[in-house]
Every structure is written in structure tokens, then in C-alpha cells.
KOLZAGU-926989 format. One record per residue (C-alpha): residue number from 1; z, y, x. Coordinates in steps of 0.5 Angstrom, whole numbers. Each point is the difference from the previous one (the first is absolute). Layout:
REM residues N
(NUM (Z Y X))
...
***
This chain:
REM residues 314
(1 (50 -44 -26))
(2 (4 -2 6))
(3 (8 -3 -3))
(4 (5 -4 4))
(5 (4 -6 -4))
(6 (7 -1 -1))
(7 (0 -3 7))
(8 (7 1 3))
(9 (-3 5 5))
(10 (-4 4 -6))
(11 (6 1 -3))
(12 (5 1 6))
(13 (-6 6 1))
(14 (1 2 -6))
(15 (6 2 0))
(16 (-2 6 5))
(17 (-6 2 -3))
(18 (-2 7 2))
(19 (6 1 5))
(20 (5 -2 -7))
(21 (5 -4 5))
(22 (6 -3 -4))
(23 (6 2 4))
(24 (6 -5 0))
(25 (7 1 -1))
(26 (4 -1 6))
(27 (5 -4 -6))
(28 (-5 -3 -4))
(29 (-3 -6 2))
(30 (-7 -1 0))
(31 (-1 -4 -5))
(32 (4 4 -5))
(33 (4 1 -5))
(34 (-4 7 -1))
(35 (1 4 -8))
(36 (-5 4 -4))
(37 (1 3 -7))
(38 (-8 -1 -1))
(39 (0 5 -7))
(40 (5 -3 -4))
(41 (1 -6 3))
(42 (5 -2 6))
(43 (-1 -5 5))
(44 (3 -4 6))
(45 (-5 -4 5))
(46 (1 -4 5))
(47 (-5 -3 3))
(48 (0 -6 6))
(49 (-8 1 2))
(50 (1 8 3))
(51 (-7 2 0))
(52 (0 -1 -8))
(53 (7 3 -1))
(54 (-4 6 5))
(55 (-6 0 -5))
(56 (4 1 -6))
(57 (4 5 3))
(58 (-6 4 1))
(59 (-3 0 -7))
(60 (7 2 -2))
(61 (3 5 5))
(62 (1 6 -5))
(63 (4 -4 -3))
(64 (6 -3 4))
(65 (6 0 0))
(66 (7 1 5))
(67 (3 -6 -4))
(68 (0 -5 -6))
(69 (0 3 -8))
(70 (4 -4 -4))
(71 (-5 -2 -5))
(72 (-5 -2 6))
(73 (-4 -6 -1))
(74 (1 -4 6))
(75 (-6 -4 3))
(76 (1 -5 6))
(77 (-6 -2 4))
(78 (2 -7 4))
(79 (-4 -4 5))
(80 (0 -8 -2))
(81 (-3 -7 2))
(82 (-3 -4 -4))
(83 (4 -7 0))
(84 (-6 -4 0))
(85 (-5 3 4))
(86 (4 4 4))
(87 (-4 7 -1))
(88 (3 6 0))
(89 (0 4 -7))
(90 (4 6 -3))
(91 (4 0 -6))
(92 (1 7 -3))
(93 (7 0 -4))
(94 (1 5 -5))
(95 (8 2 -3))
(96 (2 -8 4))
(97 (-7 -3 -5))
(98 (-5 -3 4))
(99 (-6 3 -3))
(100 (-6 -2 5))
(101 (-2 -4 6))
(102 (-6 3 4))
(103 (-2 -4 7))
(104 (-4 6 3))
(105 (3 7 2))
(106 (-6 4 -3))
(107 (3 -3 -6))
(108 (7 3 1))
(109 (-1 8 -3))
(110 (-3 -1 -6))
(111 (5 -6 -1))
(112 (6 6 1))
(113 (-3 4 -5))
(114 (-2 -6 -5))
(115 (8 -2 1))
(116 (3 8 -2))
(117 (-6 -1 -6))
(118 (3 -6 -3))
(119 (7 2 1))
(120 (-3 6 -4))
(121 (-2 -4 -6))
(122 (6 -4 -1))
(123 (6 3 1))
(124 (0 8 1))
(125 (3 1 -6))
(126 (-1 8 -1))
(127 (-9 1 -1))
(128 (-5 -3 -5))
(129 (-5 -3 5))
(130 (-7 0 -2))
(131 (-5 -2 4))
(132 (-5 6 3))
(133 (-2 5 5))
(134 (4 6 -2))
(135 (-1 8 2))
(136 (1 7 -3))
(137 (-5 5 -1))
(138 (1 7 -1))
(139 (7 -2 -2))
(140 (-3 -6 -6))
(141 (2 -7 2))
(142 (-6 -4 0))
(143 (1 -8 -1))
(144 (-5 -4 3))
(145 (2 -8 -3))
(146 (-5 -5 2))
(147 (0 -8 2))
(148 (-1 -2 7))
(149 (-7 1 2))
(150 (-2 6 -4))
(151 (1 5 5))
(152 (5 4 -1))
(153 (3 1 8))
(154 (-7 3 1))
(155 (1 5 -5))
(156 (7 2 1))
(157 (-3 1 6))
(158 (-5 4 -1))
(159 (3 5 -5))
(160 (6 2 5))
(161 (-5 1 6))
(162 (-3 5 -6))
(163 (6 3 -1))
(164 (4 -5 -3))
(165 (8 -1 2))
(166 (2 -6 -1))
(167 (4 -5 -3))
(168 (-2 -8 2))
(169 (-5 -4 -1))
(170 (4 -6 -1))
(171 (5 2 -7))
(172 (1 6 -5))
(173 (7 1 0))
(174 (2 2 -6))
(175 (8 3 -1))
(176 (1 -1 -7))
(177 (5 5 -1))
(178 (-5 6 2))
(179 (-7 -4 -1))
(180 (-1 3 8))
(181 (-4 -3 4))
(182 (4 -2 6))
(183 (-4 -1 7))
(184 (0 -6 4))
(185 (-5 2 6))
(186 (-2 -6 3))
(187 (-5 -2 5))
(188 (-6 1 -3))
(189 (-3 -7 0))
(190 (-8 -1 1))
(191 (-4 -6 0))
(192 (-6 -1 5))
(193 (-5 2 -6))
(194 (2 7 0))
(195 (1 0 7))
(196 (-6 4 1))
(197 (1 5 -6))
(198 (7 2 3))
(199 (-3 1 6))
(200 (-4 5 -3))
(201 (6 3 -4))
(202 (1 2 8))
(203 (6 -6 0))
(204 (-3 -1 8))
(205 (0 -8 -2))
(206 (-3 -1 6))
(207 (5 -3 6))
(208 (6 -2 -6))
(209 (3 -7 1))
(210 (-2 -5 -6))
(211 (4 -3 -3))
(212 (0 -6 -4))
(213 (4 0 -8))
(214 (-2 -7 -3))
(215 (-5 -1 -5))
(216 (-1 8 0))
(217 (-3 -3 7))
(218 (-1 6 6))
(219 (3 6 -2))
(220 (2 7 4))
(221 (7 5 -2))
(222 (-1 7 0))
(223 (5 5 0))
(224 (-2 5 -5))
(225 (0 5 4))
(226 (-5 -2 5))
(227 (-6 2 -7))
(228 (3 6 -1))
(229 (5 -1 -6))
(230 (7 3 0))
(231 (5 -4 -5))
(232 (3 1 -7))
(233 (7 1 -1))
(234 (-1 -2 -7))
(235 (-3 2 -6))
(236 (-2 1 -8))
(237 (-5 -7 -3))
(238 (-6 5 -2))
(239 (-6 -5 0))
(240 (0 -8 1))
(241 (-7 -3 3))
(242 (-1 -7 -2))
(243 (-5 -2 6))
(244 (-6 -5 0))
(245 (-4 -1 7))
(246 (-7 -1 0))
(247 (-4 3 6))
(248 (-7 1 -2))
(249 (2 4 -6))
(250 (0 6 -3))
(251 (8 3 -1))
(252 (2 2 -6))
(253 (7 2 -4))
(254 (0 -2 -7))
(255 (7 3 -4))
(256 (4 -6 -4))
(257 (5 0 -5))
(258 (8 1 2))
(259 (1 -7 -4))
(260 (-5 -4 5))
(261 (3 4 6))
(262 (7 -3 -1))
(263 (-3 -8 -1))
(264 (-3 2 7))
(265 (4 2 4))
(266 (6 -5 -3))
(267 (-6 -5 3))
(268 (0 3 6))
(269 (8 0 0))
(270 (4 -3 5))
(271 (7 2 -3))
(272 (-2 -1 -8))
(273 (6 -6 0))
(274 (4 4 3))
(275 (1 5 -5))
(276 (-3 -4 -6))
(277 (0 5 -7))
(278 (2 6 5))
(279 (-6 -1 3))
(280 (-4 1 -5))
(281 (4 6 -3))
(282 (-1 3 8))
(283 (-8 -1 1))
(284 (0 3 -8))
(285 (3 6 3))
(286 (-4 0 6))
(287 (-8 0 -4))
(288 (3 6 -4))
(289 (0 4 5))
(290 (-7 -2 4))
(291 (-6 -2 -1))
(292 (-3 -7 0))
(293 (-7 -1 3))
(294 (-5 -6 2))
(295 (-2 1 6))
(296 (-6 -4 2))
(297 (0 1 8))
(298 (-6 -1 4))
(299 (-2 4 7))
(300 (7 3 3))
(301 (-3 8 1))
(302 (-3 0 -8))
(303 (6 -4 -2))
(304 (5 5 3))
(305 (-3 6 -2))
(306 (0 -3 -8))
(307 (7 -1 0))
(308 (1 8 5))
(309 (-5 2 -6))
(310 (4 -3 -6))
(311 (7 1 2))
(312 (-1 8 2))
(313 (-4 1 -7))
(314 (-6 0 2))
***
């Protein structure tokens, strides 16, 4: 499989994939600041490397807006030098904080998003945050919460390519007041792994730029609907799915207690301090409502079908 890295011109290229060319404002400047409402989240980016700030413009452009929301996180690429060895780097800021330093350009769109996510967690001050791929099937809202490493992009991908509508791979946005759930449709994040069974799905890996995201190592953003999903505007919790990845097995759905589906999900919880005992109280109102499953995953086609299967009521 033929792909380009993350080199400057890959990128750039990237930028006007399949004749997408990205006009630019006569009153903006190249480098921003361009706004989006991406689901449920505002942001502002401003981006001094203008092929990166192209690219992100791309994976986000049924999201823009004409001008800044009140509530944006506002996220700031700088271009710096090294006091010592005089090389240049990028500082990526996020509501005035330094929040990473990268010194590669492929580095720069995955550290934009990790910025927004971070700000997320820490001071959106609306959502409990679990850490999930999220979709709405038949309109049931289906949590897929997972560690890092087990899969669950893959998955979220392949269930909207199925007909799933989306909501993020990223976080469960939980409205306390509605226990909805609240989209945040995120680039989809793939790690080089699943390169190929994304391309499958028909996501086209071929040709995209690669992208680097730290200890994640080589990674590709897809928009969701370049797999065929549409997006979620919000939907009930009726099944939670706690993922464990293995390749070479047999995938299976084992129902668990309510009880045992709060403890998990308050371990996969990013905001659970936030809301303390409220907390507890919200996730208990949440597993009355839905069914609580183990879901040993193994090959996407067979994993998928199960979680199809299992959601429809088969």
C-alpha cells in the first residue's frame, strides 16, 4: 500500500485531495484564526505552519464558522527555536497554556486535536467525559469504552460505515441533566495497524498524508464521512460495550450486572472528580436505562456484526 508521510508537501497535497481546494478569506489570514463548532464543541485555531492549518481545515469543513463562539477553546500554533541548538520547533498553546512542543510538522494536526481534547477534560464544565468510541444505532446510543490500544476507532469505524451515525471515538459526552448523549464528531484517528482494514471499509488509505501523534506513532485523521457515516445530533444510552481487543480470537458478548457496568465506566471516567458523588448518581441512572455487555473483539467484520446483531436484537 502506497501512502505519503507527513512531509510538508504530503500535507500541503493533502489539502486538495480529490479537487477539495480550500479557498482562503480575502479578510483572514492564511494562518487563521479559522472557527468550527465541531458537534457540541467550539473552537478557534490559529496556525503559523499554513499547510497544517490547511489540513485541519479539511478534515473540519462542514464544521466552520464565520466567527468566534463565546465559549471556543481557542488553540494557537507558535513557530520557536530551540535556545540551545538553535532548531526550530512549534509550541501548540491552548487557552494562553503551553500544552505541547513538537519539532516535526507531521506532528502538528494530531497535536491541534490533542489540545482541544485536553482542554475537554479539564475545563469544559457542561459534560461527564468517558473515554469511548460512541455511535447511535436505530436510535439506541451505543458506548464502546476502552483503554488506549483496544481498537475502538477501528470499531467506531466500521459500525458507521454499517450504517451507524456517529458521535466521536474520542468521549462519551454524557448531559447530565438529559443523560443524552451529545456529539463531539471528531476526525477519526487511525493508527497505521489498521491502515489497511480501513482501506477495506473503502476510506481510500492510499494517498493520505501520515501523520505523526507521539507514542501513538504513525497515524491517519479521517472524516467520518469519507467511510460512509453520517452524524448523531444526540441520542438515549441504551447498550454499553466494554472492549477487549485480541486479533486472533473468536468475538463474543457477555452481558454483565448494572453494578459492574457503573465500577467500569467510573474507571474509564475522565470527569469523575469533577462531579465526585453526583457522579455516581448520574452513571447509576445511566445503566438503568441500557444494557451492560463485555465485548471480547477480535477480527473488525465479525466484531462488528456482533455489536450490529446484538444492539438490533438479534
Amino acid at each position: 500500500m502506497s501512502v505519503l508521510t507527513g512531509s510538508l508537501p504530503g500535507i500541503a497535497a493533502a489539502a486538495h485531495d480529490a479537487g477539495e481546494r480550500i479557498a482562503i478569506s480575502e479578510t483572514v489570514a492564511d494562518d487563521g484564526p479559522f472557527h468550527f463548532r465541531i458537534g457540541c464543541v467550539s473552537v478557534s485555531v490559529r496556525c503559523v505552519h499554513v499547510p497544517s492549518m490547511r489540513a485541519f481545515r479539511r478534515l473540519y469543513s462542514a464544521c466552520t464558522l464565520a466567527t468566534a463562539a463565546r465559549d471556543a477553546i481557542s488553540v494557537e500554533i507558535l513557530r520557536t527555536r530551540d535556545g540551545k541548538s538553535l532548531r526550530r520547533r512549534y509550541e501548540v498553546w491552548a487557552d494562553g497554556v503551553k500544552r505541547f512542543t513538537v519539532w516535526n510538522v507531521d506532528e502538528i494536526v494530531p497535536h491541534i486535536e490533542w489540545a482541544i481534547n485536553w482542554q475537554i477534560m479539564l475545563f469544559h464544565p457542561r459534560f461527564y467525559l468517558v473515554h469511548a468510541g460512541v455511535v447511535e444505532i436505530d436510535g439506541a446510543g451505543v458506548i464502546l469504552p476502552a483503554a488506549p490500544g483496544s481498537g475502538k476507532t477501528t470499531l467506531t469505524a466500521g459500525l458507521i460505515a454499517r450504517g451507524a451515525r456517529y458521535l466521536s471515538d474520542e468521549f462519551a459526552m454524557i448531559d447530565p441533566e438529559t443523560l443524552r448523549l451529545q456529539p463531539y464528531p471528531k476526525a477519526l484517528c487511525v493508527k497505521e495497524g489498521s491502515f489497511e482494514v480501513l482501506d477495506r471499509l473503502g476510506a481510500g488509505m492510499s494517498g493520505r498524508p501520515v501523520f505523526c501523534k507521539g507514542k501513538k506513532g504513525r497515524v491517519v485523521l479521517i472524516r467520518p464521512d469519507e467511510v460512509g457515516g453520517e452524524v448523531s445530533e444526540g441520542c438515549p444510552v441504551r447498550h454499553i460495550m466494554f472492549c477487549q481487543y485480541a486479533a486472533d480470537r473468536k468475538p463474543s458478548i457477555t452481558p454483565i450486572s448494572r453494578a459492574d457496568g457503573v465500577l467500569r465506566l467510573v474507571r474509564e471516567s475522565f470527569t469523575f472528580l469533577k462531579f465526585r458523588a453526583s457522579g455516581i448518581d448520574l452513571l447509576t441512572d445511566i445503566v438503568r436505562g441500557a444494557q451492560c455487555y463485555e465485548l471480547a473483539s477480535g477480527p473488525l467484520e465479525e466484531t462488528r456484526d456482533l455489536v450490529l446483531h446484538t444492539v438490533r436484537g438479534g
